[in-house]
Residue, then its C-alpha position, 0 to 999 in steps of 0.5 A: x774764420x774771424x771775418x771780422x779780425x779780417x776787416x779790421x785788418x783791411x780797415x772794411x776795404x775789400x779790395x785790399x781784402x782781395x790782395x790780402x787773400x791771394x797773398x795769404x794763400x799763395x804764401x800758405x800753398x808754398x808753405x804747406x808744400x816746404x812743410x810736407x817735405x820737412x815732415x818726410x824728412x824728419x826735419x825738426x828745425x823746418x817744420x818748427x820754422x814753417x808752422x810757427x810761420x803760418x800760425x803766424x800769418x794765420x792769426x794775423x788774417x782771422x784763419x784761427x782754424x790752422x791754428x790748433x794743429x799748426x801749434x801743436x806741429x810748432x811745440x812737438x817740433x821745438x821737443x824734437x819730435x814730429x809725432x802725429x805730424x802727418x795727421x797734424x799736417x792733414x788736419x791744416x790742410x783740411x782747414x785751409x781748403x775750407x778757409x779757402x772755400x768760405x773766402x771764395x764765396x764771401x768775395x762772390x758775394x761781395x763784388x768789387x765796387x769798381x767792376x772788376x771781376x772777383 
């Protein structure tokens, strides 16, 4: 996790860094979701189109994690293959609870300034 690429992202603003976060992972949840059925079914195409967009999304917000297992689904996708996919797709799985569990507790521990609850 780049926090710092995230803070500059958010210009230090934590409010935005807020929206951000439940933007980037209510995207990521349905993408991982349209990414598991195109890993089912075999769908080269899809899983190219998804992975390269979390990769994407993923780089953006500093989440550099994904990035190793989402590239490596992104190039076997664009070869024609989704060898190792299953294990790959775990893999970002994995990282992304972490991400999620390392942003939960950074945003605790950085309240809101206006009162508002995390």
């Amino acid at each position: 996790m780049d926090l710092e690429q995230l803070q500059s992202a958010c210009d230090g603003d934590l409010g935005l860094m807020r929206e951000l976060m439940d933007l980037y992972f209510g995207q990521a949840d349905q993408i991982m979701a349209g990414l598991g059925k195109g890993i089912a079914a075999g769908d080269v195409r899809e899983v190219d189109h998804l992975s390269h967009k979390l990769a994407g999304s993923s780089l953006a917000c500093g989440m550099a994690a994904l990035l190793p297992p989402l590239r490596q689904l992104e190039l076997n996708a664009k070869a024609g293959h989704l060898q190792g996919a299953p294990d790959l797709f775990a893999q970002v799985g994995v990282q992304l609870e972490a991400v999620r569990r390392f942003m939960h507790d950074h945003l605790l521990r950085n309240p809101p300034q206006d009162g508002t609850t995390p």
